[in-house]
N, C-alpha and C positions, 0 to 999 in steps of 0.2 A: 504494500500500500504506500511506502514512503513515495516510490517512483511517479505513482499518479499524484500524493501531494506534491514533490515536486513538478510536476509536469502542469497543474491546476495552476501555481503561482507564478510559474517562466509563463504561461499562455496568458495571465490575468493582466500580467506587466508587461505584454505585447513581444516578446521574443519571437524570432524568427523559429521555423518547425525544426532547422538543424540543432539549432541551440536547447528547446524543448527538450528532444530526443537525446542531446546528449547530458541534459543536466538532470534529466530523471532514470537514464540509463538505461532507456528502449532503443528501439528503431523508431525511424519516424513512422513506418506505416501503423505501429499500436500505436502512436501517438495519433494520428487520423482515424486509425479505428474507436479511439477511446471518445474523438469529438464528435462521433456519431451515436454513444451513450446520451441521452438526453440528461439525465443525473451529474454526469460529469461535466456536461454543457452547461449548466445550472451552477453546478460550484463552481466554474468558471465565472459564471457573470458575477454572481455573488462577493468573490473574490476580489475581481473588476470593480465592481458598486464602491465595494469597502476602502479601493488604492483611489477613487475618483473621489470619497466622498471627503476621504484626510488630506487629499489636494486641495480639494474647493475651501476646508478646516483652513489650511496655511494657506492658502491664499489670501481666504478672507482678514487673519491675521494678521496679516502682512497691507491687505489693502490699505488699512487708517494710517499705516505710515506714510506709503507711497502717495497718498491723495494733501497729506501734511505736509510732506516734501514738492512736490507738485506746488500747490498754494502757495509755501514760502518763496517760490521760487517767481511765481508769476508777481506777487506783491514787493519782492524785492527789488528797488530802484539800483542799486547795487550791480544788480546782475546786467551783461548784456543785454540788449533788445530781442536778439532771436534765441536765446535762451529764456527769455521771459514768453513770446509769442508761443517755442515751441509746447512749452510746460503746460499753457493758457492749450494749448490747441489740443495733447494729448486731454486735459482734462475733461472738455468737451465734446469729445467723441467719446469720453466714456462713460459720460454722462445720461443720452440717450438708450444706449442698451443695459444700463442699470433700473434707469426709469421704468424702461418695459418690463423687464425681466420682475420687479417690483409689482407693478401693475398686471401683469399676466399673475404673480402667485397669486396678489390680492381676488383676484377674480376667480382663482382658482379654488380657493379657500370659502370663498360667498357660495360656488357652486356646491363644493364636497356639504358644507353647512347646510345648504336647501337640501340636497337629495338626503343627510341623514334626519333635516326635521321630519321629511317625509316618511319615513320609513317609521318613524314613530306614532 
């Protein structure tokens, strides 16, 4: 069983199938045959979910510095002019798909809430 957990976490973390096969210590082709286990495709994404969600974790961590950093930078008189513009510029493109992404849970949260008053 070690070979398929290894094989579960090299696939979750996007490794190539040579690399797969040889860190779980098959061949590739069980390594293909094992991805046509639906249980094992399953702990794969699973896996996947968990390395995506402690990404989005430190990113978001990470984001209130880089927007602090950003801001000081655009407010700074100090600083060159195309350095102040380009800080202004990244800010505001990121500004837009946060909004959404914000706006889209929100809405998506009012929906899950109506369909479980419903069910009650």
């Amino acid at each position: 069983m070690k070979g398929r957990t290894a094989a579960v976490a090299a696939l979750a973390a996007g490794e190539p199938l040579a690399a797969v096969a040889q860190r779980a210590g098959v061949s590739r082709r069980t390594i293909q045959r094992w991805q046509t286990d639906p249980a094992f495709a399953a702990e794969v994404r699973e896996v996947r979910a968990r390395i995506l969600d402690d990404t989005a974790g430190r990113l978001a961590a990470a984001a209130s510095d880089a927007v602090a950093t950003l801001a000081t930078l655009v407010a700074d008189p100090e600083q060159p002019g195309h350095v102040r513009v380009k800080a202004g510029d990244v800010l505001l493109r990121a500004l837009l798909p946060v909004r959404e992404h914000v706006d889209i849970e929100q809405r998506l949260a009012a929906i899950e809430a109506d369909e479980e008053g419903q069910r009650r």
